[in-house]
N, C-alpha and C positions, 0 to 999 in steps of 0.2 A: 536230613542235612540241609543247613541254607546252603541255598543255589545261586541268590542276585540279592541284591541289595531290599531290603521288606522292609519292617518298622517303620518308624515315624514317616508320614508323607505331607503334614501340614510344616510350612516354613518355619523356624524360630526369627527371631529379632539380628538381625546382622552381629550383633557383638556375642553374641549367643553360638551362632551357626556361621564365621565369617566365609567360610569354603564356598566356591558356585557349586548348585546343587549336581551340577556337571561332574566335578572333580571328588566330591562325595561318590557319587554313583562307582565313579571309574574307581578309586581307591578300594569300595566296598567290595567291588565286583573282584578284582586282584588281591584281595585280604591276605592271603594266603602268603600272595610274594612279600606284601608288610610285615605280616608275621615271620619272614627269612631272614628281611633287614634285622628287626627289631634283633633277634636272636644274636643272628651276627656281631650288632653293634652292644647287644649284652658281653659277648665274650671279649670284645676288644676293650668295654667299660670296664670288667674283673681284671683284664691282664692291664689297664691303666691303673688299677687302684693296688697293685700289686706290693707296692713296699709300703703303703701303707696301712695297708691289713697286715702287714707281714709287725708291725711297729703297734697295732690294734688288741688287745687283748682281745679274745676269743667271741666272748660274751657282747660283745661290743661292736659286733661286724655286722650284725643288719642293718648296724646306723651309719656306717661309713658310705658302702658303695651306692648313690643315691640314684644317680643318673643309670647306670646299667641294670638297676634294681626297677624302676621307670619304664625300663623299654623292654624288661621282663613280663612287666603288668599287663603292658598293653600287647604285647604278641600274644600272655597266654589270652584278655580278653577278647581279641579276634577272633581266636580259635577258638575262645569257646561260644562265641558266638554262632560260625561256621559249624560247629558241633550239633548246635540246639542247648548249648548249657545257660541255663539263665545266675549267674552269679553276679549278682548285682556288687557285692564288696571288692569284687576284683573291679569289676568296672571302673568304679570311685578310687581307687587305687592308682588305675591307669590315667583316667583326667586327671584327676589333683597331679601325680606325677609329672605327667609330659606338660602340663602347663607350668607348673611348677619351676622345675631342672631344668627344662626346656628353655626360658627366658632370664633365669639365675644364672646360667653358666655363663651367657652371652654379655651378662652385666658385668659380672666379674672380671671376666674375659680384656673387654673394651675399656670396662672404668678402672678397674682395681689392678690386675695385674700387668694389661698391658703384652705386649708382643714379646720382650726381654724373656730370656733364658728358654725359650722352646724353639724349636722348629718351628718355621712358618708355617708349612701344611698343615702341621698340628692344631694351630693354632685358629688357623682360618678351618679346619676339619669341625673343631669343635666345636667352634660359633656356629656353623651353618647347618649340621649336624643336630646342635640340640633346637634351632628356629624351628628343624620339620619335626623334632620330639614336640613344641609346641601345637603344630599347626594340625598333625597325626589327633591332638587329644581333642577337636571338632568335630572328627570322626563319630565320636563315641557314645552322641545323643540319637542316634539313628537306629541305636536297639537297645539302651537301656535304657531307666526308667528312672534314673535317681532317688531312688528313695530315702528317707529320711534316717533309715538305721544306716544303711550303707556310707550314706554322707555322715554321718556324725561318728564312726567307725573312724572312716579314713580321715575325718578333722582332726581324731583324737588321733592317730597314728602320727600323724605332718606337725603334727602340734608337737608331740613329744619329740619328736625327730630334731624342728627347732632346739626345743629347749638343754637338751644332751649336746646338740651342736655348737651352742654359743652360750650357753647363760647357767649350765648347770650340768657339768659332766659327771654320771655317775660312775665311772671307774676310768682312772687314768685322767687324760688330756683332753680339750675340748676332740670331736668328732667331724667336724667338717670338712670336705675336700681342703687337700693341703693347697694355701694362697700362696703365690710366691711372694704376692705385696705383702705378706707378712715376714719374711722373710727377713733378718736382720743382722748383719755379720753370720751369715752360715745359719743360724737359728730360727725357729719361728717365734714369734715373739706376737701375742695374742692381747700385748694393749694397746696396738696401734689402731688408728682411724680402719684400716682396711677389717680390719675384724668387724669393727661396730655398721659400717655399710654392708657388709658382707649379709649381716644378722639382721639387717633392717631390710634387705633386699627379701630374707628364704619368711621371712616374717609376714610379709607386706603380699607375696603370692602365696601365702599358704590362704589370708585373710581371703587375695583375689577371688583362686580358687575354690572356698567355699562359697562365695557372693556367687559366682559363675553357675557353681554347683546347682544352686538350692532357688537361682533364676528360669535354668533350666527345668528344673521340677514345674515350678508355679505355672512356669512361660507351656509346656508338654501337658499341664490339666486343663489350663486356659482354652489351648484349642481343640483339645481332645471336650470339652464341652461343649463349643462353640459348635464343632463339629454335626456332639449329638443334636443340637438344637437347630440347628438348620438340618438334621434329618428327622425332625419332627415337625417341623413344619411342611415340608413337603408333605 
């Protein structure tokens, strides 16, 4: 079983790795309690999407609940980290995710829907809630490895997820967190402007996210070389 924080020990690039290596440490060292959050905030994410799985055909529920699906990924990849389990598609699962939902909700949030019709806690819960689903997914280059299947895996997955979500639902109504900015006399009404930034926003961090992805690979051979080569010159 890991014990303390092991894997990668060369620096990434700040946009790569932006956490001080301080706060990686602590985080990796207490995985465990992340993985409690993460859990938690998964059951509170299912009992938020609750009337609209409940409105979802059946078939069609792994594309709703995104965010608590997210924070699914990344508890179970801690734990299986902490295990010894090397499952790299979970991993890419978990980055894409909490980068992903993580910085989309908080767009939504601020630009599209606005403070109107929820509870302020709520609403400031949400925002600030999914910034650490963002910031959790820097975590995740510190034991995996990104590989090439793994990333092209979970691109195809985030990708489809898009496309069901906004441009092409295959059963029923589009799939995406219900907006309130769409909302329109009681109805949701999906040719409003808030749909199409909605769709440019989960689009634009799916792109991020794979650039991120697949930087980190390059960036983790780069000095996993450098490495061996100043241990052969020695």
């Amino acid at each position: 079983m890991t014990s303390a924080p092991t894997a990668t020990t060369n620096r990434l690039p700040s946009y790569l790795a932006p956490l001080p290596r301080r706060v990686e440490d602590l985080a990796l060292r207490y995985a465990w309690v992340i993985v409690a959050i993460n859990l938690a905030g998964t059951v509170f994410g299912f009992w938020y999407y609750r009337f609209q799985l409940a409105q979802t055909p059946i078939v069609m529920w792994p594309f709703v609940p995104d965010s608590p699906a997210a924070t699914l990924f990344v508890a179970l990849s801690l734990a299986a980290w902490k295990l010894d389990y090397d499952v790299e598609w979970l991993h890419m699962l978990a980055f894409y995710g909490n980068i992903k939902l993580g910085l989309w909700t908080p767009f939504v949030q601020l630009v599209l829907n606005g403070p109107g019709g929820i509870e302020p806690w709520l609403y400031w819960f949400l925002i600030v809630s999914h910034l650490a689903m963002s910031l959790q997914s820097f975590l995740i280059y510190r034991y995996a490895e990104f590989s090439v299947g793994a990333v092209a895996v979970t691109t195809v997955w985030y990708g489809l997820n898009d496309i069901v979500d906004y441009f092409a639902p295959l059963v029923g109504e589009f799939h995406h967190t219900f907006l309130r900015a769409e909302l329109v006399n009681g109805a949701l009404d999906h040719s409003v402007r808030a749909h199409d930034l909605a769709a440019a926003a989960a689009v634009t961090l799916t792109l991020a996210a794979t650039f991120l992805a697949l930087a980190t690979r390059v960036k983790k051979l780069e000095t996993t070389e450098e490495s061996s080569a100043r241990g052969v010159r020695r």
